[in-house]
C-alpha angles and dihedrals in degrees: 000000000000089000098042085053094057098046083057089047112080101144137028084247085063090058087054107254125143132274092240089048093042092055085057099053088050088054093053089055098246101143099173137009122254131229099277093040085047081053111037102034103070089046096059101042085058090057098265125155110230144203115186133181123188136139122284110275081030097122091251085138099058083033089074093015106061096044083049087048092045088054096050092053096051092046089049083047093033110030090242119177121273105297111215126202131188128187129183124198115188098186135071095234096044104070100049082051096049092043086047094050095042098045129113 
């Protein structure tokens, strides 16, 4: 099923993010998802807790970051309640390249 998932997914609007979050992706020259993002992202824009594991340079970072960030857009649009995010990085290299890649 995981195969036949990545060959419908061509663009990170298939995966059902948003346009403003799309035409970032697109200026920071990410074309396409990869395998973790094809997997993760619709999850967690349903809701869904996740736990993802993938080689370093996979994409794990936008995989958790751009559905947060989605989420934080519509509550700031809709008046959602509180959205709540947790990340764990069990490495020592992990956390400086998450905080690099998410700040603003």
């Amino acid at each position: 099923m995981a195969g036949e998932t990545e060959a419908a997914v061509k663009t990170f609007a298939d995966l059902g993010m948003c346009e403003q979050l799309v035409e970032a992706c697109g200026r920071l020259g990410w074309k396409n998802p990869t395998k973790i993002q094809v997997e993760a992202i619709p999850h967690a824009l349903q809701g869904k807790d996740l736990i993802a594991l993938a080689q370093t340079g996979s994409g794990k970072t936008a995989a958790f970051a751009l559905p947060t960030l989605q989420a934080l857009l519509q509550s700031s649009v809709t008046s959602a309640p509180v959205f709540y995010a947790c990340v764990l990085s069990p490495t020592r290299l992990s956390p400086p390249s998450s905080k690099k890649q998410t700040s603003f």
